[in-house]
VOPAGU-2260 file (C-alpha; in pm, 1 decimal, decimal comma):
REM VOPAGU-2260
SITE   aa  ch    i         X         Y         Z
SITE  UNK   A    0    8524,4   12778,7    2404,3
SITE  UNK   A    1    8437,4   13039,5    2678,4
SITE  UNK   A    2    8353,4   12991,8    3069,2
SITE  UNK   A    3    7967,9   12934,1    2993,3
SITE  UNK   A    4    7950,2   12713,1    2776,5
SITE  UNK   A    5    8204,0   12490,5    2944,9
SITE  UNK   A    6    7958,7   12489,4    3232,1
SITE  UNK   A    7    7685,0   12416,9    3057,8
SITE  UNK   A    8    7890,3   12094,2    2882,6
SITE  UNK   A    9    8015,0   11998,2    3260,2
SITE  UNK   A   10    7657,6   12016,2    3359,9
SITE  UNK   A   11    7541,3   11826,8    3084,2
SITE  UNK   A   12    7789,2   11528,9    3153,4
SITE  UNK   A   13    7728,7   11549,8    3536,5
SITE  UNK   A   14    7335,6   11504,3    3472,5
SITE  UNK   A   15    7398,2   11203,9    3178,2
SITE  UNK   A   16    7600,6   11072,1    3426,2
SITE  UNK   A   17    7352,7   11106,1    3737,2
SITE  UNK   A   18    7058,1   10954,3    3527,9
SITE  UNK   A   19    7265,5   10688,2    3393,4
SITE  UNK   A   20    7391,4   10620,0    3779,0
SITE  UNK   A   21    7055,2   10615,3    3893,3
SITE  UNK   A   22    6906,0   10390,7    3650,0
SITE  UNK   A   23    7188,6   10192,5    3747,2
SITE  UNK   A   24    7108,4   10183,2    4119,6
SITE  UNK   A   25    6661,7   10147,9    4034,1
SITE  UNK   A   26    6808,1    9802,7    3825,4
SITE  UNK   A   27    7006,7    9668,2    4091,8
SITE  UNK   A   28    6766,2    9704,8    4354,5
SITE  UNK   A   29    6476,8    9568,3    4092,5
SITE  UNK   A   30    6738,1    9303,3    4095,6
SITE  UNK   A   31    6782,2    9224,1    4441,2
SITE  UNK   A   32    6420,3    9216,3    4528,2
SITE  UNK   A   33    6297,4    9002,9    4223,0
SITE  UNK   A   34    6531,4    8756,5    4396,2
SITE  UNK   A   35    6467,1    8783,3    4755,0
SITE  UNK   A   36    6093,3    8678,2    4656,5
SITE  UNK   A   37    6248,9    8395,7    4402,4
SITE  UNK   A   38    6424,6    8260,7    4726,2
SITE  UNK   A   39    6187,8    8323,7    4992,4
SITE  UNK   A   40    5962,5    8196,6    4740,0
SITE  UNK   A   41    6154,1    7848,1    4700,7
SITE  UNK   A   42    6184,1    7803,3    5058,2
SITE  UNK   A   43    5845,9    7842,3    5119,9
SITE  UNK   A   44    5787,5    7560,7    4902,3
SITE  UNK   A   45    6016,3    7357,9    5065,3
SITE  UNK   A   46    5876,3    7423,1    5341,7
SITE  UNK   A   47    5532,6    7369,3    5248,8
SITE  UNK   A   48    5623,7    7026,5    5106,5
SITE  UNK   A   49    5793,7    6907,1    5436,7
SITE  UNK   A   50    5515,1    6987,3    5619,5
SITE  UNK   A   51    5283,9    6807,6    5434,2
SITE  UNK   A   52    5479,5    6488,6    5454,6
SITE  UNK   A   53    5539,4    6506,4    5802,6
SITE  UNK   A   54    5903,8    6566,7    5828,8
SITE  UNK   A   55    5872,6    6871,8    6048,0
SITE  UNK   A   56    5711,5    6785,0    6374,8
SITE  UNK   A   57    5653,9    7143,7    6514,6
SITE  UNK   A   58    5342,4    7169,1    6254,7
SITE  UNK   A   59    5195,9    6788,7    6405,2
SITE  UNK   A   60    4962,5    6918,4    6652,5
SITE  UNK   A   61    4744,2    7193,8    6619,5
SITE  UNK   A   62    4515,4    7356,5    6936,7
SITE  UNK   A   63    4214,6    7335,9    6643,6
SITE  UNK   A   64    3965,8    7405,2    6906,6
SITE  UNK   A   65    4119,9    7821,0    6916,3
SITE  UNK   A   66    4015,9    7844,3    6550,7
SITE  UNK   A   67    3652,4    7851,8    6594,5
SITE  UNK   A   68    3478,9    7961,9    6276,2
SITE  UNK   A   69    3741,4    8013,9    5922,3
SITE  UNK   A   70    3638,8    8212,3    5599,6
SITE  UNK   A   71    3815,1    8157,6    5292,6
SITE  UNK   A   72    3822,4    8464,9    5036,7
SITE  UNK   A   73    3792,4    8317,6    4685,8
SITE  UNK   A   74    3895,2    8576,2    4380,7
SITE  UNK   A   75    3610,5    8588,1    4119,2
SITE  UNK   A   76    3783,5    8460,7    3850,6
SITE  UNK   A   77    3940,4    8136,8    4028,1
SITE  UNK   A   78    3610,6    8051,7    4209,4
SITE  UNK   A   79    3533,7    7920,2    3907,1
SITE  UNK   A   80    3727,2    7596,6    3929,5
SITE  UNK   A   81    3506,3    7473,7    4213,3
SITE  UNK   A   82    3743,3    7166,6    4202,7
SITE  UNK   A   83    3979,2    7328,1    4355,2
SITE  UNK   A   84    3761,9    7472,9    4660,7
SITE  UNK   A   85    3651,5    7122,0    4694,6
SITE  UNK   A   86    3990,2    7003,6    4791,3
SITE  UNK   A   87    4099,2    7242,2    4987,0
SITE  UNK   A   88    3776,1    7209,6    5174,7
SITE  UNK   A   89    3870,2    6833,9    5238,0
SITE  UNK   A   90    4213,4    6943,8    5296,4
SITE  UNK   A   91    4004,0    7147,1    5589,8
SITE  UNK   A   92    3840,0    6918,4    5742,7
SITE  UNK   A   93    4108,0    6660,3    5726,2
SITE  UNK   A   94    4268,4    6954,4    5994,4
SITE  UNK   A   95    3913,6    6911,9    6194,0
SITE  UNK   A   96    3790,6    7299,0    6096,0
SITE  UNK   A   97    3460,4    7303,2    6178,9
SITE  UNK   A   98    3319,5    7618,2    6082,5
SITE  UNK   A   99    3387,3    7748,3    5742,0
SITE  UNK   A  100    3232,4    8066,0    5555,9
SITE  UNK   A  101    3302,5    8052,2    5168,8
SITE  UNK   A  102    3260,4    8387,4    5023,9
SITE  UNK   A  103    3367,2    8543,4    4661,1
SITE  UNK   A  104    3184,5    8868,4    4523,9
SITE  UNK   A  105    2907,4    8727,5    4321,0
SITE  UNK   A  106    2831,6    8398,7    4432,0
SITE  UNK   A  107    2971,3    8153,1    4248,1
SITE  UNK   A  108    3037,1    7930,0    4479,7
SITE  UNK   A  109    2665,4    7954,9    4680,8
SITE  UNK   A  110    2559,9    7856,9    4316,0
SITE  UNK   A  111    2772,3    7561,1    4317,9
SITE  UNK   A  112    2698,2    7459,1    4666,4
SITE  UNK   A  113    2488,2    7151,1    4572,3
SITE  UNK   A  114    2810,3    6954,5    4394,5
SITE  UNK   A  115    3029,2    7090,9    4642,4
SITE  UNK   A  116    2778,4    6972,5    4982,7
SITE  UNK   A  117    2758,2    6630,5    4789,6
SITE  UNK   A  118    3149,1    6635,7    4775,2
SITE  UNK   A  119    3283,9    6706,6    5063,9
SITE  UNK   A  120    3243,3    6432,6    5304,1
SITE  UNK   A  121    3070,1    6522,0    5609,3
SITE  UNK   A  122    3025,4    6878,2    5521,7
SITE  UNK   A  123    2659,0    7063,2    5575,9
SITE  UNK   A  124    2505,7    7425,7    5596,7
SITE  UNK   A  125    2570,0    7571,2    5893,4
SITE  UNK   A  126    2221,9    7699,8    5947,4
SITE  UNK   A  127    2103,8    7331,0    5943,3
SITE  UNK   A  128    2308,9    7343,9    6241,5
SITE  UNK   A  129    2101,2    7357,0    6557,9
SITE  UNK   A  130    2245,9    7444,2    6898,0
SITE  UNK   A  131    2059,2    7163,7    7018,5
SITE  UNK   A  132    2046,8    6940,0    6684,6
SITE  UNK   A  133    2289,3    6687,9    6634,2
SITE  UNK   A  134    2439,0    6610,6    6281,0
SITE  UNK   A  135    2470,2    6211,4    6174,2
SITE  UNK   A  136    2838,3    6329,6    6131,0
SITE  UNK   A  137    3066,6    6302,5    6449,5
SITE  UNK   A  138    3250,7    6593,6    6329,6
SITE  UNK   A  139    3042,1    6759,8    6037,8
SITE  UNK   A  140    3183,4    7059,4    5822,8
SITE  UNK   A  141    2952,1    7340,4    5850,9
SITE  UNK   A  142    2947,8    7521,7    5547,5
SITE  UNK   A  143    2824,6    7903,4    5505,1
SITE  UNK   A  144    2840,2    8076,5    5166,5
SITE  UNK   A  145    2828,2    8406,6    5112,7
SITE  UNK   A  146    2834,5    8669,3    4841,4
SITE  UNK   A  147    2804,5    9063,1    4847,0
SITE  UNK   A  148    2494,8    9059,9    4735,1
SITE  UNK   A  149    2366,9    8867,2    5071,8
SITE  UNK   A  150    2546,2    9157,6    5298,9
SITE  UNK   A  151    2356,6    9440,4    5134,7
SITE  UNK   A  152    2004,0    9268,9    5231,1
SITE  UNK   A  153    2092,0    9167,5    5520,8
SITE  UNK   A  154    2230,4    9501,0    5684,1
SITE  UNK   A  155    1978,3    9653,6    5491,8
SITE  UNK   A  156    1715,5    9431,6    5673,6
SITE  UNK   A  157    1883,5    9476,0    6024,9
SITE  UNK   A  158    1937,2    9881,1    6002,4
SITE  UNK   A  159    1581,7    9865,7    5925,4
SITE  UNK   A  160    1466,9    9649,5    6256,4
SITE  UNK   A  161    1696,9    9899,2    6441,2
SITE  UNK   A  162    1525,5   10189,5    6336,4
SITE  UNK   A  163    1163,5   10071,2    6458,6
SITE  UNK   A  164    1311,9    9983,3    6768,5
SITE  UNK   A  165    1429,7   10270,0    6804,7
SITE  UNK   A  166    1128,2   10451,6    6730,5
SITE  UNK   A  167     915,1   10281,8    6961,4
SITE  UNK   A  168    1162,5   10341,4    7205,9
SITE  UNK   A  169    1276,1   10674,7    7186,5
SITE  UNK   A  170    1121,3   11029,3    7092,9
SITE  UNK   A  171    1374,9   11302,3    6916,0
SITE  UNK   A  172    1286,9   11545,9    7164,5
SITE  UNK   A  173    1416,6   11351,8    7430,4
SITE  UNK   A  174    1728,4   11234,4    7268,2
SITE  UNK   A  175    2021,8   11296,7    7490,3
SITE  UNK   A  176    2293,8   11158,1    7214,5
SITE  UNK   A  177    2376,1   10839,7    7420,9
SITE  UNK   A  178    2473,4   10534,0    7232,8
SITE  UNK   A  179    2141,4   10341,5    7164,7
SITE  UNK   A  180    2272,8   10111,1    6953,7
SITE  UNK   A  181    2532,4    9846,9    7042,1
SITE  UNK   A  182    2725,5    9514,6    6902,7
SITE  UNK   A  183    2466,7    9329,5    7094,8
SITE  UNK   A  184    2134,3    9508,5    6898,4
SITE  UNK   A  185    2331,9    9460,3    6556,1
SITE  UNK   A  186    2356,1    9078,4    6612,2
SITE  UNK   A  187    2041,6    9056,8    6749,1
SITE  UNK   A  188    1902,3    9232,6    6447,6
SITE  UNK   A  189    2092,3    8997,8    6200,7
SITE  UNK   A  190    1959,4    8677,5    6381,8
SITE  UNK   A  191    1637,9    8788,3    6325,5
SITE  UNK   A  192    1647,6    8868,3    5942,9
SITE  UNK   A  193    1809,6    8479,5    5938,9
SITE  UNK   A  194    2195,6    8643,0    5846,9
SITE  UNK   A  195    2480,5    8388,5    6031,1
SITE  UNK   A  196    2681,6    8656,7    6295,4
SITE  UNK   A  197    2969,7    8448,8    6281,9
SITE  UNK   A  198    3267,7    8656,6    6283,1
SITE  UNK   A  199    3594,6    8445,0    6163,9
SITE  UNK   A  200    3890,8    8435,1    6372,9
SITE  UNK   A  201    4096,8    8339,7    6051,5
SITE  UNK   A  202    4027,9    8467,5    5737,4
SITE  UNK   A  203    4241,5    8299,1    5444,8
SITE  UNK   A  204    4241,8    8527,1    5131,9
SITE  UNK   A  205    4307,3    8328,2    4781,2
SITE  UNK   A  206    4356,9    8568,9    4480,4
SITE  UNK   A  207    4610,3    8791,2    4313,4
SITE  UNK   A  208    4630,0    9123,0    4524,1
SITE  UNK   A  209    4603,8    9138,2    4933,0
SITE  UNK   A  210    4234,4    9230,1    5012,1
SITE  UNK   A  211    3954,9    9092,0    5110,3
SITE  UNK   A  212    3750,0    9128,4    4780,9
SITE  UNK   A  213    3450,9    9247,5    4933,9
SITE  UNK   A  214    3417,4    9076,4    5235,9
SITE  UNK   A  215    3148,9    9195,1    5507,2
SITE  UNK   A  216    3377,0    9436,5    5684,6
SITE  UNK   A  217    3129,8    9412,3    5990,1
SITE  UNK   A  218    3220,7    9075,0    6014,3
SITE  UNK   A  219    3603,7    9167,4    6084,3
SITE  UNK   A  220    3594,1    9278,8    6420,5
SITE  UNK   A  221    3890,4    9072,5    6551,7
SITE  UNK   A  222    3997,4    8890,1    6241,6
SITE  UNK   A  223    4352,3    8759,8    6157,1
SITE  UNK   A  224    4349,4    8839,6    5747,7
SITE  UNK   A  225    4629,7    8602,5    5591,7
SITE  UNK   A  226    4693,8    8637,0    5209,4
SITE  UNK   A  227    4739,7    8283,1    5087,1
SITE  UNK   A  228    4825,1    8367,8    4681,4
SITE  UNK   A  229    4642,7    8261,1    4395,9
SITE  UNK   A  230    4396,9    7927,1    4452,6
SITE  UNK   A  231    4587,4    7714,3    4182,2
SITE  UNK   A  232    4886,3    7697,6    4354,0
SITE  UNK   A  233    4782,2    7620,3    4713,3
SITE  UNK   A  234    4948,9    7367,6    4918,1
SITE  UNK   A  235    4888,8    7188,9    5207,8
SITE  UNK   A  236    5173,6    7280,3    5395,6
SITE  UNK   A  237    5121,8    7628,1    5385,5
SITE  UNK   A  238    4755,8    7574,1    5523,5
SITE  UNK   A  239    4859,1    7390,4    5785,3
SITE  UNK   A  240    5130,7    7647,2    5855,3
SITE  UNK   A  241    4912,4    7898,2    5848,9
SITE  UNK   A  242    4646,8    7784,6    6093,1
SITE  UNK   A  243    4894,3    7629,1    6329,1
SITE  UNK   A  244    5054,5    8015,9    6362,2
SITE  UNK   A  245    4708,4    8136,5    6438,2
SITE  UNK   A  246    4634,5    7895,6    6727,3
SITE  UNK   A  247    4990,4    7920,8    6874,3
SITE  UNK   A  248    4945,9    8322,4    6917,0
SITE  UNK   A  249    4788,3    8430,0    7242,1
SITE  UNK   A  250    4530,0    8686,9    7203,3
SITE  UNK   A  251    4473,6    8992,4    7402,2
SITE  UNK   A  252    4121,9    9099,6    7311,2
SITE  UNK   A  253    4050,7    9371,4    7583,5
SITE  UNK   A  254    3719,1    9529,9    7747,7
């Protein structure tokens, strides 16, 4: 056997033994993730359970009057067990939310807003809602559903008042580039085609993947997003926990 090909077999064992090395290494580190989220996993449960039966007290009172308006993210495919949005809508308003914006992609849920209004005790739509109107509930659930399809009228509707106004208001020749339209003219324009400008402080994703599955992004200005996995495995506990961490951070929103 000559010089070369003794190389080339020296090579050949040094790469067998590099690929087998680093399949080795890709295995163990599959390894030692898969159980870091088993754990973490298991003591979130825990967790979550001891919450909801009161055994830890730092989750007993929540500042519920920072959390001014909530939307919950539904996927498509488990907004179809409205049973399930029911309860964690009563699990809601059990933690006195007030203001709650149901949304998934095609509108299941506005569809199935009849059984779920007639469910939920106390709830109502929040444009029956009057600033000066009072509800026969002390503390009524206000209830806004909302589906892509709503968005794309409604900014379509808005974009259009804007652009009258600013006709009437402004000739091209004169146009010096300054900002003419503002946060203010936007929500002005949405009141006025009947569209809800709340913009959630919390917004509570429920689905597979961490997004917001469509969800106005014009309605996200200063939004905490929290991805709360799939809808048929939420727990109490970890909506409490989640809610209670949004009211205990301090918020710096600037100018």
């Amino acid at each position: 056997m000559d010089l070369n090909q003794s190389m080339r077999l020296l090579s050949s064992w040094i790469a067998q033994i590099g690929g087998l090395g680093l399949d080795l290494l890709w295995r163990f580190i599959h390894l030692v993730v898969s159980l870091w989220y088993i754990v973490s996993g298991i003591i979130e449960a825990v967790e979550s359970y001891a919450i909801s039966l009161g055994l830890n007290k730092k989750y007993s009172s929540i500042n519920i009057e920072k959390l001014r308006c909530l939307a919950v993210v539904v996927d498509i495919e488990e907004a179809r067990d409205v049973s399930k949005v029911i309860e964690l809508l009563q699990w809601l308003r059990t933690i006195g939310v007030k203001q709650v914006g149901l949304f998934d992609s095609q509108g299941l849920l506005k569809k199935s807003k009849d059984l779920i209004l007639g469910t939920v005790p106390g709830s109502v739509l929040s444009e029956e809602i009057g600033e000066k109107d009072s509800s026969p509930e002390q503390n009524p659930l206000a209830l806004e559903f909302i589906s892509s399809s709503d968005n794309k009228e409604a900014v379509m509707k808005a974009a259009n008042i804007l652009l009258q106004d600013y006709l009437k208001s402004s000739r091209p020749e004169n146009d010096k580039g300054e900002n003419f339209f503002t946060e203010t003219h936007l929500n002005e324009a949405l009141r006025v085609v009947g569209e809800n400008v709340h913009a959630p402080d919390l917004l509570l994703v429920y689905g597979p993947i961490r997004s917001h599955l469509g969800f106005p992004a014009w309605r996200l200005r200063y939004t905490e997003i929290v991805h709360m996995g799939s809808l048929n495995y939420m727990r109490y506990g970890s909506l409490l926990k989640a809610i209670h961490k949004f009211t205990g951070v301090h918020q710096n929103y600037g100018t």
